[in-house]
N, C-alpha and C positions, 0 to 999 in steps of 0.2 A: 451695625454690621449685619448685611445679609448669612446666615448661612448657606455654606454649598450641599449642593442637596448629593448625596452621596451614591455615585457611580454603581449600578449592579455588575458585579464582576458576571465575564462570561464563561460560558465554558469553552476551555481550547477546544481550537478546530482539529478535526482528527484528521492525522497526517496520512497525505496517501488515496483519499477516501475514495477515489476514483475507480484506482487502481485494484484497490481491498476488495470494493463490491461489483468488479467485473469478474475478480478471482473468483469470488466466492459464487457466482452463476455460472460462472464457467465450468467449476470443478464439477454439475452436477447440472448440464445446459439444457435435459430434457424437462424438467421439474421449475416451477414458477416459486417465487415467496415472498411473501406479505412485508414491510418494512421491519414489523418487529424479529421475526426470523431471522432475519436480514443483521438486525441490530445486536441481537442474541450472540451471533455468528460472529460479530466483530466485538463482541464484550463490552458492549454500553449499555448503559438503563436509565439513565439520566435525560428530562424531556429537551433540553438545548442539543444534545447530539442526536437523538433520535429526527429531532426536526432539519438538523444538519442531512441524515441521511434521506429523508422523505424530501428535501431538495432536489440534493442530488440524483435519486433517483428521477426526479419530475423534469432534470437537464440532459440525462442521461434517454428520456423517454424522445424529450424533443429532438436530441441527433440522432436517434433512429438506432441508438447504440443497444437500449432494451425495448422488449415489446410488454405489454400489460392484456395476457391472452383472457386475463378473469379485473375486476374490480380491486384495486388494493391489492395484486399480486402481480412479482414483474419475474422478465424469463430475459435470459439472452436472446438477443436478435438472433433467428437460426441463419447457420454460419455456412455455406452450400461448401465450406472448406474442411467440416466433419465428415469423413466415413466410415463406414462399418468395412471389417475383412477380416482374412487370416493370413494369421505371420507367420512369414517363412525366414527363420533364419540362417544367413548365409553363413558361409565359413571363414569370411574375413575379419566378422564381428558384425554387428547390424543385422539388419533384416529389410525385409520386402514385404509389406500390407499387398494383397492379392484384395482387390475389390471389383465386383464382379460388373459392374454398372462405370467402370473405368479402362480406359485404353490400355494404359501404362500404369506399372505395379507402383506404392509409393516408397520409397527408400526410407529407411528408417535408423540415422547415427547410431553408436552404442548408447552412448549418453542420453538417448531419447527413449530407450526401449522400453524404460518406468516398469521395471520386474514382471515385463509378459515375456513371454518365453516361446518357442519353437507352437505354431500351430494352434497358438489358442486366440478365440475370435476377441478382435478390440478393436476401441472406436480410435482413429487418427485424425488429430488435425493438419491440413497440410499447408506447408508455408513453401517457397522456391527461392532456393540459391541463386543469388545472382549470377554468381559461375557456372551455374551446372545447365544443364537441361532436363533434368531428369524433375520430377516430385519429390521431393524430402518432407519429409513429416515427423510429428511428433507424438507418442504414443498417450492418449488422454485417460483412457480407461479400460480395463482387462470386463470383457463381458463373458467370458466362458474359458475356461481353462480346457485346453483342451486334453489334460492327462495331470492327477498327481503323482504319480507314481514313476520314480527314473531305476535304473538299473547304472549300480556304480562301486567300486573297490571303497572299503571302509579303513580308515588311518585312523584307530583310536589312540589317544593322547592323558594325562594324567586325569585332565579337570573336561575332557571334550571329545567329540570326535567329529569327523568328516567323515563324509560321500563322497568320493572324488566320480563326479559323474562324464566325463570327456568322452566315452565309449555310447554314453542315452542317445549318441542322433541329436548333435546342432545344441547339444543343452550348456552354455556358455557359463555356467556356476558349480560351486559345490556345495553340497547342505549340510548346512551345521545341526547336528545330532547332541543331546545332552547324555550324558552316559545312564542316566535312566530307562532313555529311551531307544538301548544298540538291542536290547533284547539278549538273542542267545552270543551274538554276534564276534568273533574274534579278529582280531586285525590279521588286516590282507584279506578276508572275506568279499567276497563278491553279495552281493547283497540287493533289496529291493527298498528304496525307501522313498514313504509318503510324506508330499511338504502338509505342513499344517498350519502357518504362518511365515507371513515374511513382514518384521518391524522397519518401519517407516526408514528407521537409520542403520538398517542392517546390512549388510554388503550380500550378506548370503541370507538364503531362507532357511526356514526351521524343518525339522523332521523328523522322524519315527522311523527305525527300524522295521518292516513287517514279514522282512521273510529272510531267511539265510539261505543261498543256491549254493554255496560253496566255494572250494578255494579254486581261483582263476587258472582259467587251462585245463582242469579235467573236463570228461566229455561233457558228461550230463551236466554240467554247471553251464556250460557255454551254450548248449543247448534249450537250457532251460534259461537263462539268462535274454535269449532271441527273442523265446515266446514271452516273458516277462516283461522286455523293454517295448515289446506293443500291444500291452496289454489283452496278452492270450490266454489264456488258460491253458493248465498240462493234465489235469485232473478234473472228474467231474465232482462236486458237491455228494458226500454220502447221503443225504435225505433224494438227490436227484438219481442215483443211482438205486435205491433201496425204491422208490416212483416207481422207475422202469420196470426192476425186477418183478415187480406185482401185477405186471398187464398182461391179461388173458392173451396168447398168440396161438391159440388153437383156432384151426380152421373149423368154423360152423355152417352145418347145411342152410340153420335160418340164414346167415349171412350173405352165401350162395345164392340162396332164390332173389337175392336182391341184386345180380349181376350177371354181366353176360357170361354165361360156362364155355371158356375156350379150351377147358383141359385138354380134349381129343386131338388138337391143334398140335402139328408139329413144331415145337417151340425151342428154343438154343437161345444159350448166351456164348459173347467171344468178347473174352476180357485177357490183362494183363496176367503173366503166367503165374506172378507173384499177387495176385490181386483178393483179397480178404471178403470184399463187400460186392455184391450183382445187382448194380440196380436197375439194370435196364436188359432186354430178350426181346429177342425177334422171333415171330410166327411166321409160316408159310406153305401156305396150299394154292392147288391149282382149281380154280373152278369150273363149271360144266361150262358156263361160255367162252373158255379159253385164259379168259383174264387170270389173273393173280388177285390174290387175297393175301396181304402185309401186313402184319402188326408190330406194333411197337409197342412195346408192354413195359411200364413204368412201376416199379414196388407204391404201393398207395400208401404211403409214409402216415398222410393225413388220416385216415384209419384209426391209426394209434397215438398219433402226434394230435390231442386234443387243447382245443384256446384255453387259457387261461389256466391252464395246470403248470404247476413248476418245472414240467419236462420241458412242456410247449417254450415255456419263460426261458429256459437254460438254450435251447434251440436259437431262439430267435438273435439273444445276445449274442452268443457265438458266430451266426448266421452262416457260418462255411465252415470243412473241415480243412485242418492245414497243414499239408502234404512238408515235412521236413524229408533231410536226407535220409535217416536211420529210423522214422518213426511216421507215424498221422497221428494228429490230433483232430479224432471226432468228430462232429457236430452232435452227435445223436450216441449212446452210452451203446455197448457191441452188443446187448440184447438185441435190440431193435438193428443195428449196422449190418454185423455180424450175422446175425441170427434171424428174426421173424420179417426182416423190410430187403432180406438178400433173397435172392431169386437162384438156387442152389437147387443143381441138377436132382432128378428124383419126388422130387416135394413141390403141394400144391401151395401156391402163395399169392393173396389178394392183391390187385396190382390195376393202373390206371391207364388204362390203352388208348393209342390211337391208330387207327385199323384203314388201312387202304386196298380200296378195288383201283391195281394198276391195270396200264395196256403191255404189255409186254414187249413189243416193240419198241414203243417210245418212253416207256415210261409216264405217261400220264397220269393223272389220275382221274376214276370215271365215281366214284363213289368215297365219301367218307364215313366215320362214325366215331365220337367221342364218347369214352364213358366209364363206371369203373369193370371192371371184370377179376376172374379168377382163372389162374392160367397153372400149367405144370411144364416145368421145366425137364425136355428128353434127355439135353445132355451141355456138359459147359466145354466149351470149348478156349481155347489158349490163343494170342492172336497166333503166333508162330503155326500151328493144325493149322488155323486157318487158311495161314497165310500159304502153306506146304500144298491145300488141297487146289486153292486158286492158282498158282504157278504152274503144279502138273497138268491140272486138267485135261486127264487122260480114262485112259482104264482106271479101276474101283483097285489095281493091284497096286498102281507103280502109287497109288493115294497113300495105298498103307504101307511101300517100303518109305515113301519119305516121310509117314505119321514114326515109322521106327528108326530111322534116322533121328529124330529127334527127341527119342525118347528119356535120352538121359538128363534135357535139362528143361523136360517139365513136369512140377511138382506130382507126387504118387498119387496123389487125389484125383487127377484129370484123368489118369488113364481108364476110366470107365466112359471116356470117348471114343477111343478104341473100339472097346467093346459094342457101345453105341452102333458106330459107324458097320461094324462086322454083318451085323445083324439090321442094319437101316442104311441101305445106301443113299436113299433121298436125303440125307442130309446131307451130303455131297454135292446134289444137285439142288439142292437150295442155296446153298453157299454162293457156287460157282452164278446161279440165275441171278442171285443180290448184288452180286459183284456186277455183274454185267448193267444192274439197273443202278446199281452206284455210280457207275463211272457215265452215262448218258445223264445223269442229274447233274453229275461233278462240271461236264465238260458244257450244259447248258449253264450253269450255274458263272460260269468262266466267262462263258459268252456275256450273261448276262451285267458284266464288269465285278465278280467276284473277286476279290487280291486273294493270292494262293501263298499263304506265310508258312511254310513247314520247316520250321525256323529246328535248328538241329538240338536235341535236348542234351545235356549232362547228366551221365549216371554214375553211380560208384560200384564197385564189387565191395562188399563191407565182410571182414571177420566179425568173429561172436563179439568181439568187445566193440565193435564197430570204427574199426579200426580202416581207412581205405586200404583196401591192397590194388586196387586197378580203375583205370575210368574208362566206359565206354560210353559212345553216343547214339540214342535213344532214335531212330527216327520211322517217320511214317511211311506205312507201308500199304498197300494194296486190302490187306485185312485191315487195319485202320481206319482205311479213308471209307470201307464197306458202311461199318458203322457209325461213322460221321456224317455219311452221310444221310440214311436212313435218321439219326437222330435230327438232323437238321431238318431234315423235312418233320418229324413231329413237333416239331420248336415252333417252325414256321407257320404250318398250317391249325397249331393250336392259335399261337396269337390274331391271325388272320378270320379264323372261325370270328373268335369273340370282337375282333377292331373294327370289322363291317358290318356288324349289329348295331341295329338304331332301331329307340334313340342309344347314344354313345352309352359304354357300359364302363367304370372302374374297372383296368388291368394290369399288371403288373410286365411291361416291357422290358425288352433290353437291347436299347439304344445304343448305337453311336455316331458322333457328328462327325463332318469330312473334316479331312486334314487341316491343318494351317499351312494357307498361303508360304508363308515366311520358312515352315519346315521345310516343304515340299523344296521353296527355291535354295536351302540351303544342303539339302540332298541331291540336289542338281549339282550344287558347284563341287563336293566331295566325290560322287560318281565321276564326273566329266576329269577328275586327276587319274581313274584307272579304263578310259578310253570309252566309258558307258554314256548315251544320252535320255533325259527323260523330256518326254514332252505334254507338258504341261497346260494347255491350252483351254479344254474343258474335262469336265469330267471322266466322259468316254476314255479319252487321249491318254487321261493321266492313269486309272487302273490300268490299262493296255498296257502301259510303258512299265510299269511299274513290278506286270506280272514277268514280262518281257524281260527287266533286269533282275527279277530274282532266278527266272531259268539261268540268265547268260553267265551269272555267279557261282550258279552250282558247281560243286567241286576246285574252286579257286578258292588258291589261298585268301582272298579277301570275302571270302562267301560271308561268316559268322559276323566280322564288322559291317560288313552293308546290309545283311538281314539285321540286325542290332537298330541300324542306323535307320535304314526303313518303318522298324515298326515303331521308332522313336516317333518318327513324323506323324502317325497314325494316334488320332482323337483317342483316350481311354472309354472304352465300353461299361455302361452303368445301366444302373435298373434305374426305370419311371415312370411313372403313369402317364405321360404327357412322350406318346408315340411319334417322333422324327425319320422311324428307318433306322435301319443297321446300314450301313456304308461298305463295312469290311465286307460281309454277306451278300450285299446286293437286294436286299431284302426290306420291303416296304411294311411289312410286319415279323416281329420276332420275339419270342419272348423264350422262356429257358421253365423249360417242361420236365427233361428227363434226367436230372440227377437230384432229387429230392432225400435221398439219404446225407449228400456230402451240401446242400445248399439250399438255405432256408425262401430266397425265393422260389424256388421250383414248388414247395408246399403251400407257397401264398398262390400261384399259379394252379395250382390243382383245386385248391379250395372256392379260389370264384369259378373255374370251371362247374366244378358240381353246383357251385351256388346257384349258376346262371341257367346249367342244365335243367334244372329244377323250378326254375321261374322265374330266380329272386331278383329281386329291384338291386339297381347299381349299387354298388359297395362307396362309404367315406371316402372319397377321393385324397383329402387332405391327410387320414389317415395312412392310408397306403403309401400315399409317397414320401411321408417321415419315417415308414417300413423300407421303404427301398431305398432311402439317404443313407439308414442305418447300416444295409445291407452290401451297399456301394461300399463306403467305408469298411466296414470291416473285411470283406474280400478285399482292397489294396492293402490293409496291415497285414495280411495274409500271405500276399504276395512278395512283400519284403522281407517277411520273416523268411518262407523258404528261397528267396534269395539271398540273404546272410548263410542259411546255414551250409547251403550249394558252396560259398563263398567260405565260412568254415572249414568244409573237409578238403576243396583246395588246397586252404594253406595249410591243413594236415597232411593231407597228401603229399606236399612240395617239402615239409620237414623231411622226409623220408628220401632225398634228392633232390640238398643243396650240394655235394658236389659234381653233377652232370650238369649237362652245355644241352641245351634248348636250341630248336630253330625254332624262332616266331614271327609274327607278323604284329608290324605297329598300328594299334587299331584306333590308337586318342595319341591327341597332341597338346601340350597347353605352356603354358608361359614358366611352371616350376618342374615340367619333366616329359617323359614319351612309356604309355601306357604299352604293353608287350601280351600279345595273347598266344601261350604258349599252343605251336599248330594239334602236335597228338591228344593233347589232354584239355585244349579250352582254358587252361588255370591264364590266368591276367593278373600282370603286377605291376610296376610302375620301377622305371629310370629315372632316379631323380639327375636333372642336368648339373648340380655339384658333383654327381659321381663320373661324371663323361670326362674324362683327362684329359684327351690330344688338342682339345682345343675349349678356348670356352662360348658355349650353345649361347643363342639368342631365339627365341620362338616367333615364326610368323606367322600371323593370324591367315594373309589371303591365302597362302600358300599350304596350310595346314603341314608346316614343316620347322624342325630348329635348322639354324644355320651357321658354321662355324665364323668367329668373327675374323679369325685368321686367315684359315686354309679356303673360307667359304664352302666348305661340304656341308653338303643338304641331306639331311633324315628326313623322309618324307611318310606321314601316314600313308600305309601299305607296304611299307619297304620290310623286305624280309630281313629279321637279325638273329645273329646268336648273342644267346644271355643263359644266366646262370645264379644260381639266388644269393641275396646277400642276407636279408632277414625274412621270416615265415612267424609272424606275429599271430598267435591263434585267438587271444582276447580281444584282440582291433582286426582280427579277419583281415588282413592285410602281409602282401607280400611286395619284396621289394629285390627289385633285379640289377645286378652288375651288366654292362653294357660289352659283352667281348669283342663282336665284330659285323660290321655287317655285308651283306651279300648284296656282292657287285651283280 
């Protein structure tokens, strides 16, 4: 009998294997690896599975499913269905990848969102519904977070606690806290807390207590809770404050001889009556050829604001100061704000000019000069003086009965403008000659397709406890727009000096792109409901129509929604090195020169100025504009914060007067209620359509109106109503209005 000769057992084929090793390059698609990495990864060491996979991958090579970018190393075929972006999460659940090399944003399920969260940048792959139209995708990888830090009510429990974060702005979770890690913290605390992990099978992420703000509803909680939830700071660093206090701010003769001496120069500021910090003064003298000589004199921040010191560092982070309702929060510690970079009547103070020889007729200009100098302020002026001396423009008498008309409600410190003025009437006549050269710049500026947005401000009267006791509205005036526009023209003419210099030079712009099509025509169909047309054709057409409908709004009750609605349309303004024009301005070059106490680009702007003055070769391009992305961004968290806390004293405001009856105008329309902006005071709250009884609402999109399904009564955005408050939520800043009646 033959022996059988005895079978080598094999090893099982590993199930899946397809599947396993497309996962495993996928998870990580930019990175190539070798079989055995490969084999590592799927938990084999044995040579019959390894040659299983060195198969596979050599089948997988030949449908084009991997590529082999090196020898013995394979990569996912790159997928043109991965993109990079930032998620915005919506409020129904999901989100939208904002990718900037994409038409259309990509939708992104709950179930897809793979623990990235509101704004932090990741890669998405996209797949499409066969029902939808839209892109849908699925979240592959978190490549930057764009904040640890949420602001949220703390619920400690025996063995745990939560962050209940619903109030962070879009933040869909809550974070699980160990009670090691609450800190001082006591339940119902309003609080700050940092995730530190999030486990694979965890529904919530992990986190650290890092700061207690206090219990919800007090002031300062909620206030400090604003600047917390966008990562602002309320306080400077004591090593950053103890910096400042130590810098020399005495004026020095050597430092003198190195500048132009304009002290002789009749020089004024005209700021806010309440206003703390002057960073910017006008010059003016008349020269023997008739012309004028105009300065615009900037505090030279950079001076004292030196690279690489921890002051510089804290500056640049911050990058703006951020005006709340009851407070500012700095850029720059009040020695320097305050004190040695303010331009405070009396006192000589180093400061960074730009100086024109105008025509006085037309305003021209026939002469420039940039550079730094040393100037002394004669006298500071309030806009209101101002504004008193420009209205009478009379005799020097009826100037100072209406400077005493006013004297009750500006601060004790200005009135050595008075005085001033007693003994120097040419300040009078410098005023009244800027105003006249402001308004021919303004009205060329117009011409020139300038949009004129003097969009109406909200102010409060605040008690010591800052408490509102009243709202009035803030707007521009003839002293205003003096110094707007003299500032404009040093913005302009600074960026223009250095953007026509060749070869090209690193500069610190501040652009903005024209509107979106799609806004513009969706501001067309809202105007055209309250009798208004725009015409939209080109360029030209469309600022013309544009200025045209903000005049023809003034003082209608739908003024504040259509300026709203208008400036919505309008591109946001950013710094860049990479010069496109200002659009709003009209302006082919522009960059932002003169507020360098409250904006840390103005000191980036200052700094290549001198640099260039002086000779130097072009600045890191690459550098600067990861300076100006910085700077972008944090002036827009800036901007939300004091519009939360505007929104804040609203709805404190409005506690004080839920039982009164409101006339207002409906200024939003949407599918769950009718937005209501109360007309005297600006406050805006929302009509949810479960509260509207006589009938029940159905919302129409074309028509921007609900409709009763019964009676068919039409509420249409603009329509005047009376309402009256049902809740005034001071922690979610939110108020919500009863529906009483509306006006036939």
């Amino acid at each position: 009998m033959t022996r059988k000769k005895k079978r080598r057992r094999s090893s099982p084929k590993i199930s899946n294997i397809t599947e396993r090793i497309v996962r495993i390059l996928k998870e990580d698609h930019h990175k190539s690896f070798n079989y055995k990495q490969i084999c590592a990864k799927l938990g084999v060491d044995d040579a019959s599975t390894r040659n299983q996979v060195i198969k596979k991958l050599a089948q997988l090579k030949a449908k084009e499913q991997v590529i082999e970018p090196e020898r013995g190393k394979y990569q996912l075929t790159p997928n043109r269905n991965y993109h990079t972006g930032i998620l915005d999460i919506s409020g129904k659940g999901g989100g939208y990848v904002m990718v900037t090399d994409l038409e259309q944003d990509i939708y992104v399920p709950p179930q897809h969102l793979n623990k990235a969260l509101n704004g932090d940048e990741v890669e998405v792959y996209i797949y499409r519904q066969r029902r939808s139209k839209k892109n849908e995708g699925e979240i592959t990888k978190i490549l930057k977070r764009k904040t640890e830090e949420f602001v949220g009510v703390i619920e400690i429990q025996k063995k745990f606690a939560f962050v209940h974060t619903s109030e962070s702005g879009k933040m869909y979770t809550d974070v699980f806290v160990p009670l090691k890690k609450i800190g001082d913290a006591q339940d119902g605390d309003k609080v700050v807390v940092t995730l530190e992990d999030w486990p694979d099978k965890a529904d919530s992420p992990f986190g650290r207590v890092t700061k207690v703000l206090g219990k919800p509803g007090e002031h300062n909680t909620e206030i400090h809770s604003i600047l917390a939830q966008y990562g602002l700071p309320y306080e400077f660093p004591q090593e950053v404050e103890e910096y400042a206090n130590k810098i020399d701010t005495s004026i020095k003769e050597s430092e003198i001889k190195k500048r132009r001496d304009m002290r002789d120069i009749l020089t004024f500021t005209i700021d806010p009556k309440d206003a703390k910090d002057f960073d910017d003064a006008l010059s003016f003298q008349k020269l023997e050829n008739g012309n004028y000589e105009i300065g615009i004199h900037i505090a030279d921040v950079s001076h004292y604001l030196v690279p690489g010191t921890i002051l510089d560092e804290e500056a640049y982070e911050r990058a703006t100061s951020v005006y709340l309702v009851d407070r500012v929060v700095p850029m720059l510690p009040e020695i320097l704000s305050n004190g040695a970079c303010s331009l405070r009547p009396n006192e000589e103070k180093y400061t960074f000019s730009a100086v024109f020889e105008m025509d006085p007729a037309s305003a021209k200009i026939k002469k420039q000069w940039f550079g730094r100098t040393v100037t002394y302020s004669d006298a500071r002026f309030a806009y209101e003086e101002a504004q008193a001396i420009i209205e009478q423009n009379v005799s020097s008498s009826a100037v100072e009965r209406s400077l005493n008309s006013i004297e009750n409600s500006i601060p004790a410190e200005v009135s050595l403008t008075r005085k001033t003025y007693k003994t120097d009437p040419s300040i009078a006549e410098a005023i009244l000659e800027l105003d006249r050269l402001a308004k021919i710049m303004r009205r060329q500026r117009m011409k020139d397709g300038a949009i004129s947005f003097d969009k109406v401000e909200v102010k409060f009267n605040l008690d010591e406890d800052a408490n509102p006791t009243g709202v009035f509205f803030k707007t521009s005036k003839d002293a205003n727009k003096l110094i707007e526009e003299f500032m404009l023209l040093a913005n302009r003419k600074v960026s223009e000096f250095i953007g026509k210099q060749t070869p090209k030079k690193t500069f610190v712009y501040r652009i903005h792109d024209e509107p979106d099509d799609e806004k513009l025509a969706a501001l067309e169909k809202v105007v055209g409901n309250f009798g208004y047309k725009l015409n939209l054709k080109d360029r030209k057409s469309t600022t013309a129509s544009l200025n045209k409908l903000l005049v023809d709004v003034n003082g209608k009750k739908e003024q504040n929604m259509v300026d709203t609605l208008a400036i919505r349309t309008m591109s946001k303004a950013i710094y860049s090195t990479d010069n496109i024009g200002h659009y709003g301005l009209a302006f082919d070059y522009y960059s932002h020169f003169t507020s360098p106490i409250r904006r840390y680009p103005d000191v980036m702007v200052h700094r290549l100025l001198q640099h260039y003055l002086e000779g130097g070769k072009p600045a890191n391009q690459e550098a600067y504009e990861e300076k100006c992305k910085h700077s972008s961004n944090m002036e827009q968290l800036a901007t939300k914060s004091e519009r939360d806390s505007i929104k804040y004293m609203q709805v404190k405001y409005m506690q004080d007067h839920e039982d009164q009856e409101f006339l207002g105008v409906i200024s939003g329309v949407t599918e769950w209620g009718i937005y209501v902006e109360i007309i005297e005071n600006k406050c805006e709250g929302m009509v949810r359509l479960r509260d509207i009884k006589d009938d029940h609402y159905e919302f129409d999109q074309d028509t921007y109106s609900i409709i009763g399904k019964n009676t068919k009564h039409q509420i249409t955005l603009g329509d005047e109503v009376m309402v009256k408050v049902k809740n005034a939520d001071l922690v979610k800043k939110q108020l919500d209005f009863w529906l009483v009646g509306v006006k036939e």
